[in-house]
Backbone as CSV, one residue per row, in Angstrom:
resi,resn,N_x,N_y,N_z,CA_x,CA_y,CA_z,C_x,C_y,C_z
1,UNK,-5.663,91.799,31.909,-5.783,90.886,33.062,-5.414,89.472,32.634
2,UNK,-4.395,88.892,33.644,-4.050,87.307,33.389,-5.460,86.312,33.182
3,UNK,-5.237,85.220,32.494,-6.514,84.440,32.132,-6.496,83.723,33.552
4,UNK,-5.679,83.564,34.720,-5.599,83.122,35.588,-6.820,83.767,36.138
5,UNK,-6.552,84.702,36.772,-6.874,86.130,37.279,-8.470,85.928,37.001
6,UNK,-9.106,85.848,35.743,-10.291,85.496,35.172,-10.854,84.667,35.506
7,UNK,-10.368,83.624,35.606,-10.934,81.861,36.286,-11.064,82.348,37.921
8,UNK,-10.065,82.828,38.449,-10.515,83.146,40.040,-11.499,83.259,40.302
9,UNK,-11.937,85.044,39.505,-12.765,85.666,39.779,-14.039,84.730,39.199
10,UNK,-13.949,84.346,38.391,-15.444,83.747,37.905,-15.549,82.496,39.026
11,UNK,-14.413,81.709,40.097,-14.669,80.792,40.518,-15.542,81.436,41.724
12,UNK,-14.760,82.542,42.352,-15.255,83.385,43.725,-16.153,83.959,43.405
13,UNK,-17.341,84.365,42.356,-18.452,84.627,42.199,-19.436,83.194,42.606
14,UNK,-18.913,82.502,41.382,-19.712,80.846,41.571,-20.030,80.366,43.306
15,UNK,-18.860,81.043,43.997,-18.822,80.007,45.614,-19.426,81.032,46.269
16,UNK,-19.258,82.517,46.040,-20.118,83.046,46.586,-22.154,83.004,46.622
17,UNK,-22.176,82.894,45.084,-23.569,83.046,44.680,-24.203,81.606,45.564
18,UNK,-23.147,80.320,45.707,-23.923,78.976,46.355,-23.952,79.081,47.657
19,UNK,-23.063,80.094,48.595,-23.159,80.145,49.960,-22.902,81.266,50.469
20,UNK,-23.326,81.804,51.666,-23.164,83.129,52.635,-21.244,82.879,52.001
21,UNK,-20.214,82.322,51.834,-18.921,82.139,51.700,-18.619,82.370,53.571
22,UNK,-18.912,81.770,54.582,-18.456,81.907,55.419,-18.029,83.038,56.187
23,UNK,-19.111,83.808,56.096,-18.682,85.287,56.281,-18.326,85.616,57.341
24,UNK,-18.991,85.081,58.700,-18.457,85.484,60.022,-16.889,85.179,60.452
25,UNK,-16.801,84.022,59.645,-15.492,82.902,59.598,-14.544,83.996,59.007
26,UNK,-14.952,84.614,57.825,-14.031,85.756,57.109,-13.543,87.033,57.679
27,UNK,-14.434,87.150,58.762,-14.414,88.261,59.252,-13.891,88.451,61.031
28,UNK,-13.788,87.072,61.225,-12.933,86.991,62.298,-11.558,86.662,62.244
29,UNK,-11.305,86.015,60.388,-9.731,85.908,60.509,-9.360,87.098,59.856
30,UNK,-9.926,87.901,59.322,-9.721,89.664,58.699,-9.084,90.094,60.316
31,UNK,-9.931,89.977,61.371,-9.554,90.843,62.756,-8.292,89.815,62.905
32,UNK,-8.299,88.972,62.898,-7.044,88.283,63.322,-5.955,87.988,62.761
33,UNK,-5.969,88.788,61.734,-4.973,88.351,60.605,-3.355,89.000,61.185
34,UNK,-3.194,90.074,62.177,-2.222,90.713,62.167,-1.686,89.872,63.053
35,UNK,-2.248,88.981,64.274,-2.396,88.571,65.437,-1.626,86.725,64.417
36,UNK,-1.868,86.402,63.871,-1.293,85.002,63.128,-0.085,85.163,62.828
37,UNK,0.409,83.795,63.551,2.063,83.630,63.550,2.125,82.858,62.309
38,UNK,3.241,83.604,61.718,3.957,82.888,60.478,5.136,82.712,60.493
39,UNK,5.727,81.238,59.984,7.020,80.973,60.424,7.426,80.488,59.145
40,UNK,8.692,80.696,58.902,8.988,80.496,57.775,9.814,79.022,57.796
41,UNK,10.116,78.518,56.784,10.262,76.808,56.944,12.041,77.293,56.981
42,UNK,12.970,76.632,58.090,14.105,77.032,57.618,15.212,75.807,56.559
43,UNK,14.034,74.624,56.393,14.685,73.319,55.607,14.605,73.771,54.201
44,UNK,13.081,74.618,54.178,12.042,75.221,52.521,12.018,76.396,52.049
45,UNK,13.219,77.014,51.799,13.259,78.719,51.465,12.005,78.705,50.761
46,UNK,11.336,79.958,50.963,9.919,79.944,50.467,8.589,79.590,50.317
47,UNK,8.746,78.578,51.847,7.902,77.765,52.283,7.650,78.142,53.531
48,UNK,5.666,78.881,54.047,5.641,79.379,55.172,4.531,78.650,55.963
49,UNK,4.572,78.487,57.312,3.204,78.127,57.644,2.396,79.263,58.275
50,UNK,1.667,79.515,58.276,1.010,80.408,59.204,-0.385,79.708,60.213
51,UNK,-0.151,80.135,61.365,-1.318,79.733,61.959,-2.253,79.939,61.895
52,UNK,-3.748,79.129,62.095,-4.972,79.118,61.603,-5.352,79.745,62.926
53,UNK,-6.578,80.506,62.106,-7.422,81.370,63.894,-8.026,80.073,64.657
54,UNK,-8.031,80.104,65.731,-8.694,79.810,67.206,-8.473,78.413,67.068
55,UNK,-6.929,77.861,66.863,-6.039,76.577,66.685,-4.305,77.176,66.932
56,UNK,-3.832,76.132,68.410,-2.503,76.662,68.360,-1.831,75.193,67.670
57,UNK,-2.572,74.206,67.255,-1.849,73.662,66.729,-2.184,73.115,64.963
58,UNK,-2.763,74.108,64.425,-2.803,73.919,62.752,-2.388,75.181,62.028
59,UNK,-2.028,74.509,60.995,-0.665,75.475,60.347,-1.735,75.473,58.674
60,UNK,-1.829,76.898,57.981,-2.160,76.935,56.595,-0.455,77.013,56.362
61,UNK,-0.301,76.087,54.765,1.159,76.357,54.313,1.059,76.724,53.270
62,UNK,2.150,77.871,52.533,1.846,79.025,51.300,3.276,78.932,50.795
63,UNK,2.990,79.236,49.923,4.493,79.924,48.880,4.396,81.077,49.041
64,UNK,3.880,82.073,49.976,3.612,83.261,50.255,3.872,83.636,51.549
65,UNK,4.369,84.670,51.670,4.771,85.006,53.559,3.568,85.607,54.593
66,UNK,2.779,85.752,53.445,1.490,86.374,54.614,0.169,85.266,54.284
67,UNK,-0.650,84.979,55.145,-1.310,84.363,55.275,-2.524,84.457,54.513
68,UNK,-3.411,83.688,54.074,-4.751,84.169,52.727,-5.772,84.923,53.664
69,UNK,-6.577,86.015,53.063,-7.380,86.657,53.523,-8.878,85.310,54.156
70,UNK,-8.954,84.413,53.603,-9.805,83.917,53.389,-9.808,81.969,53.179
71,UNK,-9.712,81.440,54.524,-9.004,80.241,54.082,-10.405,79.276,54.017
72,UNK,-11.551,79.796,53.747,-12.904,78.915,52.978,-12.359,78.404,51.359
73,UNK,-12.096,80.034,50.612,-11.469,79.406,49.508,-10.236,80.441,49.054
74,UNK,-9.571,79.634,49.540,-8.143,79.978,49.063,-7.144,79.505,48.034
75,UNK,-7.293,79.604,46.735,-6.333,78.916,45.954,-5.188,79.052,46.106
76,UNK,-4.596,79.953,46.825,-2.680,80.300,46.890,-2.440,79.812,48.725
77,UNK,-3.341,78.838,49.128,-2.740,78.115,49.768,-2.598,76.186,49.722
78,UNK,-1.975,75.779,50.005,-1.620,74.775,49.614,-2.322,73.635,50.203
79,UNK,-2.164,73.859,51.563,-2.925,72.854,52.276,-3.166,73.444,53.764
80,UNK,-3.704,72.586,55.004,-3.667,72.867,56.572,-2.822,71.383,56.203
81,UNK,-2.017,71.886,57.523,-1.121,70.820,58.462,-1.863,70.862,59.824
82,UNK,-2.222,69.653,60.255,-2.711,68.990,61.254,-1.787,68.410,62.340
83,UNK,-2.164,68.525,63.323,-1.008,67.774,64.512,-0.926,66.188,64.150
84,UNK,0.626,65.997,64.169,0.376,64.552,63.746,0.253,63.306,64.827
85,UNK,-0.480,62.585,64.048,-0.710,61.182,65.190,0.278,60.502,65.613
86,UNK,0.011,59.419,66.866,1.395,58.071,67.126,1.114,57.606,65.398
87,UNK,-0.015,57.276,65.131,0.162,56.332,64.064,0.814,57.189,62.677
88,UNK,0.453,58.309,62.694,0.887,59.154,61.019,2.101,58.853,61.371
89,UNK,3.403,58.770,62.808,4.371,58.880,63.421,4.901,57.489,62.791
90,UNK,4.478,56.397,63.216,5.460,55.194,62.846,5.343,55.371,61.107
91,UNK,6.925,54.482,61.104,7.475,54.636,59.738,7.926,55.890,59.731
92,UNK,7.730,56.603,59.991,8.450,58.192,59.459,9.498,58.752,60.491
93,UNK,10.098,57.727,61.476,11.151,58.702,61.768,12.411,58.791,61.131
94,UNK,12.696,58.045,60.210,13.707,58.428,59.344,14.085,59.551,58.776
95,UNK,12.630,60.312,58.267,13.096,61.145,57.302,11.784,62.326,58.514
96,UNK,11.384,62.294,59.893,11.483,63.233,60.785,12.308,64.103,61.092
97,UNK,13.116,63.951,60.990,13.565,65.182,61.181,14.270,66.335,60.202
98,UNK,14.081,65.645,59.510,14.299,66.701,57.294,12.846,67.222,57.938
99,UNK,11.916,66.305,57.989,10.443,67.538,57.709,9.908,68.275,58.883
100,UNK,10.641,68.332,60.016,9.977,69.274,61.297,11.046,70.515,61.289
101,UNK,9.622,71.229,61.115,10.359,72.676,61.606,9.597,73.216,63.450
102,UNK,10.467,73.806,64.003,10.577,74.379,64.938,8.729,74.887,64.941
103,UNK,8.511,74.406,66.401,7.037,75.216,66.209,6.020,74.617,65.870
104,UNK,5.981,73.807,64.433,4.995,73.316,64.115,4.595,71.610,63.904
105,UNK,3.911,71.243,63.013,3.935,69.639,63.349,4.589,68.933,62.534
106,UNK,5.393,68.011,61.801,6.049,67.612,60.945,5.597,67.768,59.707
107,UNK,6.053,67.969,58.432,5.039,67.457,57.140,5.068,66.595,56.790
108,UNK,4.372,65.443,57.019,3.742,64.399,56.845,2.546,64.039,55.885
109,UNK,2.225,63.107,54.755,0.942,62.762,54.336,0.298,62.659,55.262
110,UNK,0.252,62.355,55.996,-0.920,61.411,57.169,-1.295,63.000,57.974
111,UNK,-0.930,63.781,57.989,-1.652,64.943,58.555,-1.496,66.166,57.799
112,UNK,-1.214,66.053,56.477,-1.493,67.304,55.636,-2.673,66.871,54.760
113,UNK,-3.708,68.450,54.947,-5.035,68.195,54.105,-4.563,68.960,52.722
114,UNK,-4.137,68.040,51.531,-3.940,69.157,50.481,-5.504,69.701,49.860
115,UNK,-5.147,71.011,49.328,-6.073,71.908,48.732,-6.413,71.458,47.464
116,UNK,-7.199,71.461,47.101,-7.194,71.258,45.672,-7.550,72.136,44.631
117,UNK,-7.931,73.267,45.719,-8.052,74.703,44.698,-6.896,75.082,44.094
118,UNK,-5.660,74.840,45.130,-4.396,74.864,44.904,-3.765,74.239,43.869
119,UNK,-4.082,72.800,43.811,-3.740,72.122,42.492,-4.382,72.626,41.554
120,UNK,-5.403,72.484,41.264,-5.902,73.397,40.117,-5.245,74.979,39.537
121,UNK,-5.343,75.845,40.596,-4.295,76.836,40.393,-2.778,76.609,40.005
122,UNK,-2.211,75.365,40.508,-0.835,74.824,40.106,-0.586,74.756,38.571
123,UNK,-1.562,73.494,38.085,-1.671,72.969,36.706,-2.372,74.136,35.792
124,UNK,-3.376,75.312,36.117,-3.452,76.188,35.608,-1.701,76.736,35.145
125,UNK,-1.293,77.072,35.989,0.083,77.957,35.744,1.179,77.016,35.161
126,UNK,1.009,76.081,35.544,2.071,74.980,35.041,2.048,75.127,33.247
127,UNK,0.509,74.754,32.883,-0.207,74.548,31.501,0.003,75.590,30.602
128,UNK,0.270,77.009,31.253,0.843,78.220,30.647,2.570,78.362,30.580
129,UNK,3.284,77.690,31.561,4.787,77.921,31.656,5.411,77.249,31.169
130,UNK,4.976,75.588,31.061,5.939,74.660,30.849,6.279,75.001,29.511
131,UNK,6.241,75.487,28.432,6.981,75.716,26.788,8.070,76.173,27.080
132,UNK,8.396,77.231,27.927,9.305,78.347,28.001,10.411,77.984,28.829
133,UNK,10.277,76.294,29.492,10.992,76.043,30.112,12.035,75.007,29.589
134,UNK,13.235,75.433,29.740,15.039,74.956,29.575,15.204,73.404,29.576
135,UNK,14.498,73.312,30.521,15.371,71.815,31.316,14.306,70.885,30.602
136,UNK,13.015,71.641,30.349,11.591,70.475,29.462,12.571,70.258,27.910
137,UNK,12.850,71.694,27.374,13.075,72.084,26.261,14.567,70.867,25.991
138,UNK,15.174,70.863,27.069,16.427,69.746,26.494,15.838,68.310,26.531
139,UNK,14.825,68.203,27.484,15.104,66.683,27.055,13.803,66.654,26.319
140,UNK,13.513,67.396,25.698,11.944,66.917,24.772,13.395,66.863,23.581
141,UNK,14.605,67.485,23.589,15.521,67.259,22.281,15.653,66.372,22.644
142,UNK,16.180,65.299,23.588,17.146,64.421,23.818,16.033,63.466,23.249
143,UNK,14.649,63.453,23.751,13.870,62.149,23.620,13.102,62.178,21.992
144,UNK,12.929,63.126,21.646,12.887,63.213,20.515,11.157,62.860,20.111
145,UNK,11.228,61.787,20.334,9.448,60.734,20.250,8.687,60.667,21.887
146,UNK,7.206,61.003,21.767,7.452,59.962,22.893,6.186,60.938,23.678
147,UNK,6.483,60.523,25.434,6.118,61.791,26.140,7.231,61.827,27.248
148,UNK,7.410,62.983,28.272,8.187,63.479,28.865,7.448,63.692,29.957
149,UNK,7.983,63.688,31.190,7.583,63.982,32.592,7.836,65.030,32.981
150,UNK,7.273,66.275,33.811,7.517,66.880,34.337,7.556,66.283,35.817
151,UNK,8.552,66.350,36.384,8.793,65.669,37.691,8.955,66.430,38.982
152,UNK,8.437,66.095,39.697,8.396,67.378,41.075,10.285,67.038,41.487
153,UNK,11.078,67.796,42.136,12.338,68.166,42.082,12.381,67.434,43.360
154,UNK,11.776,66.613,44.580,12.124,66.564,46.175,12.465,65.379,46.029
155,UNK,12.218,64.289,44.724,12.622,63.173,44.742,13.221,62.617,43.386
156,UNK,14.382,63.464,42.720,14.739,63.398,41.372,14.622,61.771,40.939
157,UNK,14.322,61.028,39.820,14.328,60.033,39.194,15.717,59.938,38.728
158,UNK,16.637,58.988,39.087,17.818,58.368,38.189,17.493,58.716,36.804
159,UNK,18.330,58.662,36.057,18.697,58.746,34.594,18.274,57.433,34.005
160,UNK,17.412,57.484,33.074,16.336,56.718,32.314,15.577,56.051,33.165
161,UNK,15.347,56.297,34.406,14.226,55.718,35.137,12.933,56.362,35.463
162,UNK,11.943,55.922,35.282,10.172,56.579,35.199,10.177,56.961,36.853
163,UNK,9.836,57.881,37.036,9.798,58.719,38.166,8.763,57.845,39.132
164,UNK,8.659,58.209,40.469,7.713,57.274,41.259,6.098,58.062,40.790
165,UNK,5.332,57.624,41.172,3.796,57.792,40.570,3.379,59.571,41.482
166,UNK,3.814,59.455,42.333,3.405,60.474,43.410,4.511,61.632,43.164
167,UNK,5.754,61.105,42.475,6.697,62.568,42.085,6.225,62.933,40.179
168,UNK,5.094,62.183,39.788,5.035,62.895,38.128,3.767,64.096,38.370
169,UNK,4.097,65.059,38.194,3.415,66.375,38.103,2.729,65.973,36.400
170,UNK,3.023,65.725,36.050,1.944,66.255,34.783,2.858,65.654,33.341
171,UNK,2.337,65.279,32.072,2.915,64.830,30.847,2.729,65.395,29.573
172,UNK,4.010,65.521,29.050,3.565,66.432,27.912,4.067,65.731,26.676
173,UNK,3.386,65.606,25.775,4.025,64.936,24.246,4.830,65.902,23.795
174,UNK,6.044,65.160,23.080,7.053,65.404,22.376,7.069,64.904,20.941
175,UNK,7.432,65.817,20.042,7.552,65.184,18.662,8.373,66.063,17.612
176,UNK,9.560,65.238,17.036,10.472,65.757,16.434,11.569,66.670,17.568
177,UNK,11.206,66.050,18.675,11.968,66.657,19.570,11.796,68.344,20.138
178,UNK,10.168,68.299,19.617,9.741,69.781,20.455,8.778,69.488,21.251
179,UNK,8.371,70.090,22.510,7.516,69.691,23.200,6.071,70.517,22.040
180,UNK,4.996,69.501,22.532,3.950,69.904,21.806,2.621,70.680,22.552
181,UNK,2.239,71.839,21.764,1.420,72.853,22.359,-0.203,72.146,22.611
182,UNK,-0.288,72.574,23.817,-1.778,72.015,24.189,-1.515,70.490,24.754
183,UNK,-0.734,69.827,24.757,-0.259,68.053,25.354,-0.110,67.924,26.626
184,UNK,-0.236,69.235,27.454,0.092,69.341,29.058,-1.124,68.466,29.405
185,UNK,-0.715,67.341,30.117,-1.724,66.313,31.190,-1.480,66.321,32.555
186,UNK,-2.500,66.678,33.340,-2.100,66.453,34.957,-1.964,65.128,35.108
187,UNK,-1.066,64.905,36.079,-0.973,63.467,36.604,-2.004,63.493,38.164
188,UNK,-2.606,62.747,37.602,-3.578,62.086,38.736,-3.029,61.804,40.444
189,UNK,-2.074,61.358,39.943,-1.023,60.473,40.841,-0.300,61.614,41.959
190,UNK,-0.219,62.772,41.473,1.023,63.210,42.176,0.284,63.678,43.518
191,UNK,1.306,63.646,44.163,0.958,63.993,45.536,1.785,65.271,46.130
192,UNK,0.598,66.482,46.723,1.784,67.787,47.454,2.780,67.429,48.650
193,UNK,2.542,66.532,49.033,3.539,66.393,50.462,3.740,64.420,50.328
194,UNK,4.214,64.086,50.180,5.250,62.471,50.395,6.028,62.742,51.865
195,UNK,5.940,61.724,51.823,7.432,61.103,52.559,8.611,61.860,52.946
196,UNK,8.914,62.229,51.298,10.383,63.378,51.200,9.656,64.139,50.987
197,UNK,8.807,64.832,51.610,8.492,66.523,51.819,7.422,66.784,51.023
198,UNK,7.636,68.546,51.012,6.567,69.220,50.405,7.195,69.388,48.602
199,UNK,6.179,69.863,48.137,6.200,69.551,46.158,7.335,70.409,46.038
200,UNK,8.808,70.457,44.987,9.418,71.111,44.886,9.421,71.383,43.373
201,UNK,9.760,72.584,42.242,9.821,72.838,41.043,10.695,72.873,40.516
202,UNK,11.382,73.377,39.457,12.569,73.675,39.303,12.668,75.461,39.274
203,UNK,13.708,75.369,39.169,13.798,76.791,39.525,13.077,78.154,38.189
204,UNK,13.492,78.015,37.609,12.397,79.101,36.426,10.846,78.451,37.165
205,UNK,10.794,77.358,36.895,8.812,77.495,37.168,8.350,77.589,38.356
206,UNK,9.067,77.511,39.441,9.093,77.712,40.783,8.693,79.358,40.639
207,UNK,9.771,80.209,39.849,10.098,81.569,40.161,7.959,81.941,39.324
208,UNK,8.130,81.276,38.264,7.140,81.706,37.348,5.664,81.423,38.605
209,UNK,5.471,80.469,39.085,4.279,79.934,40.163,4.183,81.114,41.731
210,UNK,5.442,81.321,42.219,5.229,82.323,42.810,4.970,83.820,42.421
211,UNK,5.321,84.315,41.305,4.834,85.313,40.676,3.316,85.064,40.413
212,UNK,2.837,84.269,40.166,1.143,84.028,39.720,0.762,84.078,41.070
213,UNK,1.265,82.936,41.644,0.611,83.315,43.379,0.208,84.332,43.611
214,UNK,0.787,85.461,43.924,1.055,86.602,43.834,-0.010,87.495,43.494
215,UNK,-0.425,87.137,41.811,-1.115,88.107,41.290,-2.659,87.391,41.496
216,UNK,-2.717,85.959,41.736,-4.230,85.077,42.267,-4.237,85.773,44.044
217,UNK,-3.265,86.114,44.952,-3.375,86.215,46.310,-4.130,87.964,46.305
218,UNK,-3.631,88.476,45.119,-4.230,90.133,45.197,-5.924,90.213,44.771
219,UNK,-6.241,89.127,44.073,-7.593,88.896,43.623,-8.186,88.159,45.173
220,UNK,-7.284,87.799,45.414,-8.330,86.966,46.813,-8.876,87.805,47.391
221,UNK,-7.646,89.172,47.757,-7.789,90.028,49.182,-8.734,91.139,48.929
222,UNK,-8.773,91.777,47.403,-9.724,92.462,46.731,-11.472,91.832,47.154
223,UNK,-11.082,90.826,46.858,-12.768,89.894,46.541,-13.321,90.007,48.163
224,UNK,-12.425,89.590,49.619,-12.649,89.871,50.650,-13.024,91.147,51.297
225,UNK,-12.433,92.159,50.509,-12.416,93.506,51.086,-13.853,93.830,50.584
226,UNK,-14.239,93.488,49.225,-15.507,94.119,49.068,-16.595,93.470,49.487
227,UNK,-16.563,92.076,49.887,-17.356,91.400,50.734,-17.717,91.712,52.156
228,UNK,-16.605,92.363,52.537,-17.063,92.603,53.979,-17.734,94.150,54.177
């Protein structure tokens, strides 16, 4: 069993043992789960919203096409999207219409609630992948000394310029030009949804995060089934 997989389960014991876990709540989106529209983002290959029970206008959003058994605690979802305000509205029609998809409400900071079970599950998987990754692996050569950014992909940084505070995912020391084991730091700073959109990866750790999704979303639906 993944060490991921392990932390779940020991977290969904912990939230169970402190509360009923919302059981009626669980058990009315179990009946309603077939009945929830999911739309897939057509700007975000791999980016879905699905609708929340007894709300036609809030959206759970996943790296996953089916919706979480259980959105009390859900780590493989990302956030709810909220209908957005006049005010979340000014300033943002520039880049309105990159973030509205058909159907639902724009993605916006000002009306996305990010998860933070989610981040945690992120930087879990991140903290295991980033060695194995190409694009870290060249420029921990190029920089040689130092530390290195892992940078969310929706708002690339120019060439030798420090990324904005809200696009650094996390920092890892470099030395002799190898990235160094155990140096993975979350960045405080980063934010799942900006301005320019929702968090993007690069492609290997993208592929590597939805595969974990995956195997954290089968522990969710297990943990629900025997609850009810």
């Amino acid at each position: 069993m993944l060490p991921i997989e392990l932390q779940l389960i020991s977290k969904l014991i912990t939230r169970s043992s402190q509360t009923p876990f919302l059981a009626p709540c669980r058990r009315a989106l179990s009946n309603t789960a077939i009945a929830r529209e999911t739309i897939a983002s057509s700007s975000y290959p791999g980016l879905f919203y699905h609708s929340v029970p007894d709300s036609t206008t809030r959206y759970s959003v996943s790296f996953l096409p089916h919706p979480a058994p259980d959105l009390a605690f859900s780590p493989t979802t990302i956030g709810i999207l909220n209908p957005a305000s006049s005010t979340g509205l000014e300033g943002a029609l520039g880049s309105l219409k990159e973030h509205q998809e058909a159907g639902v409400p724009p993605l916006l900071p000002s009306n996305f609630e990010e998860n933070k079970e989610f981040k945690e599950l992120l930087h879990d998987v991140l903290r295991e992948a980033v060695w194995d990754d190409l694009a870290l692996q060249t420029e921990a050569t190029v920089r040689g000394e130092g530390f290195i950014h892992l940078t969310d992909y929706r708002n690339p940084a120019d060439l030798n310029r420090v990324p904005a505070p809200d696009d650094i995912v996390a920092s890892i020391l470099v030395q002799d030009g190898k990235l160094v084991p155990g140096s993975y730091e979350p960045s405080m700073t980063h934010r799942t949804v900006t301005m320019d959109g929702m968090m993007r990866l690069g492609e290997e750790l993208m592929v590597v995060l939805r595969s974990k999704l995956e195997v954290v979303r089968g522990v969710e639906t297990e943990f629900v089934r025997d609850e009810n």
